[in-house]
N, C-alpha and C positions, 0 to 999 in steps of 0.2 A: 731455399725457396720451395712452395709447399704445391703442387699439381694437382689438380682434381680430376686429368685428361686419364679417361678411358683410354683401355688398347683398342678399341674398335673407333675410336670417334677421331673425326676428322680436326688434324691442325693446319689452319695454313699459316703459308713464312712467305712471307712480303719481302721479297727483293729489292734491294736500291743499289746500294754499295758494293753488293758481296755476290757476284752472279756467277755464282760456281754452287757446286755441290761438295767440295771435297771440303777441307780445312776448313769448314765452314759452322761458328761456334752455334749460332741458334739452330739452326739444320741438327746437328751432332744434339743439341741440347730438346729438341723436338720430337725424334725419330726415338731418344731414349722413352718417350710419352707416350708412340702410338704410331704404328708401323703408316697411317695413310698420312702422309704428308703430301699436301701438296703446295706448287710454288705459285707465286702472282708475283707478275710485276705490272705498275701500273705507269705508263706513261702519260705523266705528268703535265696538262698544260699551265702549270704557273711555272715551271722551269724550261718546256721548249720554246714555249711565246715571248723568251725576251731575246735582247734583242746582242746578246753576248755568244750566243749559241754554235758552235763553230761545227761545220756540214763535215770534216772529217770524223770531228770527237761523235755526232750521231752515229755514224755511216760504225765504225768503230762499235758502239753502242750496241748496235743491232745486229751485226755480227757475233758480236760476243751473247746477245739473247738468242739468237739460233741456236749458237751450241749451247746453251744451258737448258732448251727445251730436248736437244738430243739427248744432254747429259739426263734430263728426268725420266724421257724413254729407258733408254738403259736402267735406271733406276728404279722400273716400274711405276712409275708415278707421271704425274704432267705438270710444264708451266702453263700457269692462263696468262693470259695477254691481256689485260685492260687499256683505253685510252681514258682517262675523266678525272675528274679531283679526287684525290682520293683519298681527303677526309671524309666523304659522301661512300665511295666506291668502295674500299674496302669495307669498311661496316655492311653497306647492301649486300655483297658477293658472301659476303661470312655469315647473314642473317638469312642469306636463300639457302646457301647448303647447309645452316644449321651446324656451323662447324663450332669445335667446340673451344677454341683459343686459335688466336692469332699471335705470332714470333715474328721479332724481326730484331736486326744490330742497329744497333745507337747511330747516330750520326753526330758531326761537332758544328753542322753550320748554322748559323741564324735560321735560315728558312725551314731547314730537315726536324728542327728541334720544335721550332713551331708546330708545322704541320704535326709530326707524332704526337705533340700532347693532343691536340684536336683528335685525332685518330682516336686513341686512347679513350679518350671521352664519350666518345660517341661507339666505340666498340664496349666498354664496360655499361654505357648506358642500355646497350642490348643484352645483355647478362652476358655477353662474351668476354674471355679472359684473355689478357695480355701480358707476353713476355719478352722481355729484350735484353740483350747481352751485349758486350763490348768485342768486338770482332775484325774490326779494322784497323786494329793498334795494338801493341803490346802489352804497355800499360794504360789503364784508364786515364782520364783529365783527373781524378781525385785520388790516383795511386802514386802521382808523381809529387808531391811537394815540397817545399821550404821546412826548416824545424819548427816554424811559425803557422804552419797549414797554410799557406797562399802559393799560388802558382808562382812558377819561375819565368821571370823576363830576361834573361839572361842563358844564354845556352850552354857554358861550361859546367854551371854549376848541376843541372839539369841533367847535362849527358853523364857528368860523375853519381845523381840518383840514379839515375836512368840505368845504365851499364850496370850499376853492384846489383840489380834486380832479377833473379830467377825467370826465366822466357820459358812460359807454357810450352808443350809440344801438339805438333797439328791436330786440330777434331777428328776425327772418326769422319768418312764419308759417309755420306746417305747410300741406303745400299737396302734390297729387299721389300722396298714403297710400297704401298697400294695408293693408285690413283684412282681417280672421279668414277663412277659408274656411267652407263648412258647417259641414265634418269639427270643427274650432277650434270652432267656434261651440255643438256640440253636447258638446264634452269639458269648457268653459269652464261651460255650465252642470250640468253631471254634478260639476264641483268644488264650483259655489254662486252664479253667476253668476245675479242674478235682473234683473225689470223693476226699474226707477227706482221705488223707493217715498212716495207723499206723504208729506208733513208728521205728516199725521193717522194714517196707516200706521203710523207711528215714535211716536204718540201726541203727539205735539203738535197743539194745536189753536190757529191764530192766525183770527181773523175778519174782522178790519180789511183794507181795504185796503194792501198795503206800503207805505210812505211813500217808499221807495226800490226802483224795478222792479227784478228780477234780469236779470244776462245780462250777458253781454261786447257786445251790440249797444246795451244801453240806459246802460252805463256810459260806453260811448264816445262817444256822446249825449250824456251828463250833462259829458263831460269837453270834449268843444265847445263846448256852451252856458256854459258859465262862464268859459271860456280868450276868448270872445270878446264874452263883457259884464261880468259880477260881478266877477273875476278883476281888473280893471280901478280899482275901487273897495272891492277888497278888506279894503283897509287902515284903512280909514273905518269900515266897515257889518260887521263881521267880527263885533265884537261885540254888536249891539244883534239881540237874539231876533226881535223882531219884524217885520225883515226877511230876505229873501230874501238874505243875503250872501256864504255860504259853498258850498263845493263840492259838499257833499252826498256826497263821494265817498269815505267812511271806511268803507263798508257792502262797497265795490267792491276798495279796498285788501286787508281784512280777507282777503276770499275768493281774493283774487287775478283776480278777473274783469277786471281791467285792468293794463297791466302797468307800472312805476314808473318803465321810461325812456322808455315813452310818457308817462306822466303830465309828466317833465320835459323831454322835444322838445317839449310843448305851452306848457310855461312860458317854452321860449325862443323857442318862436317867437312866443308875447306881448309877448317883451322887445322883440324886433326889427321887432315894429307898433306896440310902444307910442310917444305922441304927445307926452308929459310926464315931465317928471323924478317928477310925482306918480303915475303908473299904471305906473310903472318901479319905485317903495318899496313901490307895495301888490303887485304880481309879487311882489316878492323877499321880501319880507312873509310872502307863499304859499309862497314856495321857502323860508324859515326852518321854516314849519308842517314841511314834509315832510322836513326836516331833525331837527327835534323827535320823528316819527313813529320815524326811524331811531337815534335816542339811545336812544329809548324800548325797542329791538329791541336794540340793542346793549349798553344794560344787562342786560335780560334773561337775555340769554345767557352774559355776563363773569359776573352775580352771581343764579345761578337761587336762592336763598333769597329773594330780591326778593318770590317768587311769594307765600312764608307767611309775613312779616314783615315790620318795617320795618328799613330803609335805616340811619337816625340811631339812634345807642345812646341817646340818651335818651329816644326811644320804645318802644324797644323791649319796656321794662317800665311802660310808664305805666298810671296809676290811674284807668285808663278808668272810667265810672259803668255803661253800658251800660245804661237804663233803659228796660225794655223798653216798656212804656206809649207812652215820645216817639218812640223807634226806630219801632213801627208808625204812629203820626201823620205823623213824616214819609216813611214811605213809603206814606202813604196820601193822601199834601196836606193834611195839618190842620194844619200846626204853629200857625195863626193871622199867619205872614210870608206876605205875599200872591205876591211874586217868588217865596221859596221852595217854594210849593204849585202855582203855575201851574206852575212845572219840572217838580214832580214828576206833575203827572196829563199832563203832555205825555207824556214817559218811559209811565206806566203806559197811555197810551190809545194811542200810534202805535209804542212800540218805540225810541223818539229823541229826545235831549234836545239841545239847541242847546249849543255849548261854552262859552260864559260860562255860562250856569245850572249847566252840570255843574260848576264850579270854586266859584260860589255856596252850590249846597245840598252839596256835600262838606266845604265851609269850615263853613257852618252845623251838618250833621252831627259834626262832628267838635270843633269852639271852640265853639259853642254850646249844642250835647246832649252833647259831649263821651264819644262813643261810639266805640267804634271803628271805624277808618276800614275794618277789615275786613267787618264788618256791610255799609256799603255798597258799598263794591268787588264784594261778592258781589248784593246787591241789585241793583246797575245789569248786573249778567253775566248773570241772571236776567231781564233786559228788551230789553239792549239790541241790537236787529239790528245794528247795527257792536260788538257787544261783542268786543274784541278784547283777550288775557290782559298784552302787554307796553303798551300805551295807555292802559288802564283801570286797569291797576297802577301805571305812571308818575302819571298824574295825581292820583291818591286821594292818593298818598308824598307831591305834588306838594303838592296842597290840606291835607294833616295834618301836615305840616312834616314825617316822617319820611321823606322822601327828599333825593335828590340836587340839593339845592337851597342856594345860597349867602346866602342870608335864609331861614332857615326859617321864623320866625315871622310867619307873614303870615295876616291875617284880615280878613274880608269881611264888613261889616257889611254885611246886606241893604237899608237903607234908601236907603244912597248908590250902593248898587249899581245900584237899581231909579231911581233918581234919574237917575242916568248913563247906564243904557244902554235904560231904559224909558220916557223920560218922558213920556208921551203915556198910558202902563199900557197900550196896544194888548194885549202879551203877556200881561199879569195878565188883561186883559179877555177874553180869547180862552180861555185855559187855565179860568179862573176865570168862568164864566158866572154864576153868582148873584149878584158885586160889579159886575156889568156899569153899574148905578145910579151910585153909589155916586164920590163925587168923585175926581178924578183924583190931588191933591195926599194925600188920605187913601190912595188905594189904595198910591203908591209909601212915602209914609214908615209904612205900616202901622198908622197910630193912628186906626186906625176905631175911633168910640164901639160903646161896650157895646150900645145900643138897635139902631142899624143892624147891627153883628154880628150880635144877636138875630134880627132881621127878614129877614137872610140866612140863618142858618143857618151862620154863619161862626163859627169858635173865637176863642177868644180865644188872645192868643201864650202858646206853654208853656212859654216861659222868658222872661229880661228879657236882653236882647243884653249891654246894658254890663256886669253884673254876672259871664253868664257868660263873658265876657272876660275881667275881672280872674281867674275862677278859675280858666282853663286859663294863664294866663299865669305864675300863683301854681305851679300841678303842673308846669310847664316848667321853672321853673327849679329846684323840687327834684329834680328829676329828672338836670340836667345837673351839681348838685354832686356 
């Protein structure tokens, strides 16, 4: 790639994704250009104004742009804060201070990809230069392929390219900046340049405490403490809610507050203290997770219809019931499935559901209320602080059988599931405070009597599991003749 950037002329890098300074490939690929870097992020209203928007994932959000305005202080440099469209907004801000290219990383979703060609266009129509790199994934959408050059729908074969693939080592931090002058600082806001706005600013209101701090200081915390105990035991405890077993680190992903070839220097250099062939399967265990994370990215982008539809053509038309009644019970924790309701008031109270429950009440939503699985894809986007559009989309296709999945018909009875990975109901107990009584063996296989339900204030189930199996199993197959 060939740079015409002066060491004195100013680059900006447009933040979305990647709100950190460290491991951060366009930053590292900018700073080699011209010591003044400076950072923008612009808050978007075609993405806060809909209506999926979930007040912790903001609250989170802005958080995490606090400290990346810190991180620029230290860096000698500054973030500006835009509110506006910012196919308009960045061209303006880059055409005031005269800067001389704009950076930023790729994105994989319908909207992101849009918008930057727009960008693009209208930043080269100002003789300003544009550069973008791949930053939020390991490998590109076009480095991973078939022997045939097409993307893979299938994820075994995927994670076998995937894996035999050399993993870059982290960017270069930004480090030694020069920010805005005065003069800049004063034209920057005469374009629209404002302070960092709260959560509550932007009208969201979250009250709870985060269950995941923000920042590039407390992700890289979070990605320590797990690389050098849980991490370890991965493979075992991943799935049971009730423990402490997973990384925690999907909220950090999402924003970009950590960067993904730091995430896997950490995973190897777990491999290379691990002690056991067994803390060696739960590592790679981990490294399959973040491998999954990039399927999921990498679909997205090969098949952006993903976003409004399903995957499998014999979904695509299916004779969803969509009853509204159970639809709001289970997004309320009523269904009367005690696994199924703990997940869902965990979700409605902290912002985060564990990912066995998420795969639990999506199966239940979907084979059991036999709703569509878009109802909650949007439900969980609407809640969740790691809501993230190519993750949350993979999985929902994942759990409704209309995605890229080589069994699709797979279903989750709730009783053996709570069985398996709850048995003790710790989690039912926790999520579920008014069965807190209420015997152990009763809470997991759900057939608490009518009197005790009474006595709690607990539903009774709003469907019969085995029946609505038989009948999503009965619409599947008319569907594939």
């Amino acid at each position: 790639m060939t740079y015409n950037v002066g060491m004195s002329d100013l680059i900006l890098f447009w933040h979305r994704r990647d709100l950190r300074i460290s491991d951060n490939i366009g930053i590292a690929a900018a700073r080699q250009q011209s010591p003044k870097v400076v950072g923008v992020f612009c808050l978007d209203p075609n993405l806060l104004e809909r209506d999926n928007v979930a007040p912790a994932r903001v609250t989170y959000m802005i958080g995490s742009l606090q400290s990346l305005q810190e991180r620029y202080a230290q860096a000698g440099s500054r973030l500006v804060i835009l509110h506006a469209e910012p196919t308009q907004a960045i061209p303006e801000l880059a055409t005031a201070l005269n800067a001389k290219a704009v950076f930023w990383n790729w994105d994989v979703e319908p909207y992101a990809k849009e918008r930057d060609h727009a960008v693009t266009d209208n930043l080269k129509a100002k003789g300003i230069e544009v550069h973008n790199h791949w930053d939020q994934i390991l490998h590109s959408p076009h480095e991973i392929q078939t022997g045939s050059n097409q993307p893979y729908t299938v994820f075994t074969p995927f994670w076998r390219n995937w894996s035999s693939k050399s993993k870059a080592q982290p960017a270069e931090s930004l480090h030694a900046a020069q920010g805005l002058t005065a003069a800049e600082q004063e034209i920057a806001q005469q374009i629209g340049a404002i302070a960092l706005p709260s959560a509550k600013d932007l009208g969201f209101h979250w009250e709870p405490e985060l269950v995941i701090e923000p920042g590039e200081a407390a992700a890289q915390a979070r990605l320590e403490e797990f690389s050098n105990s849980a991490i370890s035991e991965y493979r075992e405890q991943r799935d049971f809610p009730g423990a402490d077993g997973t990384s925690q680190l999907s909220a950090a992903l999402k924003f970009g507050v950590i960067g993904i070839r730091t995430v896997w220097a950490a995973t190897i250099a777990a491999l290379e203290n691990s002690r056991s062939d067994e803390v060696a399967a739960s590592i790679r265990t981990w490294q399959q997770e973040l491998a999954w994370r990039e399927f999921y990215q990498h679909a997205m982008y090969h098949f952006p219809e993903l976003a409004t539809g399903a995957y499998r053509p014999a979904l695509q038309n299916f004779p969803w019931d969509n009853n509204e009644e159970r639809f709001q019970a289970w997004c309320a924790g009523k269904t009367g499935y005690p696994i199924v309701d703990a997940a869902m008031r965990q979700l409605n109270e902290i912002g985060w559901m564990h990912n066995r429950c998420r795969m639990i009440v999506a199966s239940f939503l979907t084979k059991d209320l036999l709703i569509n699985p878009q109802l909650g894809e949007k439900y969980f986007y609407q809640r969740l602080i790691d809501g993230d559009l190519s993750a949350n989309n993979g999985g929902w296709q994942w759990s409704a059988s209309s995605g890229m999945d080589p069994k699709p018909v797979r279903i989750f009875n709730p009783a053996s599931q709570a069985q398996k990975f709850d048995p003790e109901a710790e989690y039912i107990r926790r999520w579920l405070p008014e069965l807190r009584s209420i015997d152990t063996e009763l809470l997991i296989s759900g057939d608490i009597p009518q009197a005790e339900r009474d006595a709690c204030g607990y539903p009774q189930p709003i469907v019969d599991h085995k029946q609505q199996q038989r009948q999503f199993k009965a619409l599947y197959q008319q569907q594939k003749h």
